[in-house]
C-alpha positions in Angstrom: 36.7 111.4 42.9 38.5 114.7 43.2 39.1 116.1 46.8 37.0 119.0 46.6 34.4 116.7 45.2 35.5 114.0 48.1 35.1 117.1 50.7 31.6 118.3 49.1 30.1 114.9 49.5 31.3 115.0 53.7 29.6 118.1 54.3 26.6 116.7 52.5 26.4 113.5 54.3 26.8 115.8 57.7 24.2 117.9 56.7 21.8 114.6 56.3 23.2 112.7 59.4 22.7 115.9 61.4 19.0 116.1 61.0 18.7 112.4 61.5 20.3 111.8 65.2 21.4 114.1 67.6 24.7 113.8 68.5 25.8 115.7 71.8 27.8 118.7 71.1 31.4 118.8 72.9 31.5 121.4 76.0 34.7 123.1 77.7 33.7 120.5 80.7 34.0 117.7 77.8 37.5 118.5 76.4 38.8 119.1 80.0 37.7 115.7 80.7 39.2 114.5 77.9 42.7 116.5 78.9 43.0 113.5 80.9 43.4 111.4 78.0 44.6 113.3 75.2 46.5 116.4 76.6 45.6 118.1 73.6 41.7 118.0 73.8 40.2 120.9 73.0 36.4 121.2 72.3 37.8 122.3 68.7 38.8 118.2 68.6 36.4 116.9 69.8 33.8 118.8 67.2 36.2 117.6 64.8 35.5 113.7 66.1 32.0 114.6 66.2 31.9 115.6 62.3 34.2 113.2 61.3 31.8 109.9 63.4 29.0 111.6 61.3 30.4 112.0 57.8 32.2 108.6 57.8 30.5 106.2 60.0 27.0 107.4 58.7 27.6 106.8 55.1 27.4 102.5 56.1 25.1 102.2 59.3 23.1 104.2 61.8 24.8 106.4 64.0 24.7 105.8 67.8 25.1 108.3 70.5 28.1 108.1 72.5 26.1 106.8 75.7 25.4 103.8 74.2 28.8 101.8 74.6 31.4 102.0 77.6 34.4 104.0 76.4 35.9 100.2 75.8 33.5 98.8 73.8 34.0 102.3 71.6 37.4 101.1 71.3 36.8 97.9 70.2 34.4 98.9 67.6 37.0 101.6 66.5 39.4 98.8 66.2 36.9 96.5 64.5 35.9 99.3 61.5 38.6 101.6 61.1 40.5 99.5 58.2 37.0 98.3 56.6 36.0 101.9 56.6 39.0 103.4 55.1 40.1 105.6 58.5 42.8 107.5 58.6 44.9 107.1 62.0 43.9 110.9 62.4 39.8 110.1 61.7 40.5 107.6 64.2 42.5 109.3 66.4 39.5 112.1 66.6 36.5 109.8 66.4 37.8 108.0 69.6 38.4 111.1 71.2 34.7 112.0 70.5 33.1 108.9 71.3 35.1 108.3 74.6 34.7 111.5 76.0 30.9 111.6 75.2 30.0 108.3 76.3 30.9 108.7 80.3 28.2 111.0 81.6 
């Protein structure tokens, strides 16, 4: 598959995931919680976690919101699927970012 085709069908399965859970969209407050992990956080990186848990995680099994696990079960799971679902350290870099961050309230 070519990458423009490769990129096509991401923002296809985000289209479909998006109308099919509600995933919390990353605030200021969000990424400067986050600064306390990843320096770099900005709500820019966490969207990007956000998009890339939909597109990728989405295409094998239901989505689950962020509040769901602690942030160490997140890891775990992250640890768990990122080699069976062909991750790159940046996807997982950003998913974690995402799915930490969002799961403490």
């Amino acid at each position: 598959m070519s990458a423009r085709r490769y990129r096509l069908w991401q923002l296809g399965m985000v289209s479909i995931v998006s109308g099919c859970v509600s995933l919390p969209h990353p605030t200021n407050a969000d990424a400067e919680r986050a600064r306390s992990l990843w320096p770099s956080a900005s709500v820019a990186s966490l969207e990007s976690g956000r998009t890339a848990y939909a597109a990728r995680c989405a295409s094998c099994h239901a989505l689950y919101p962020p509040q769901r696990h602690t942030p160490q079960e997140w890891r775990k799971a992250l640890t768990e699927m990122a080699e069976r679902a062909h991750l790159t350290s940046a996807e997982r870099e950003a998913i974690e970012e995402f799915l930490v961050t969002m799961s403490v309230p």
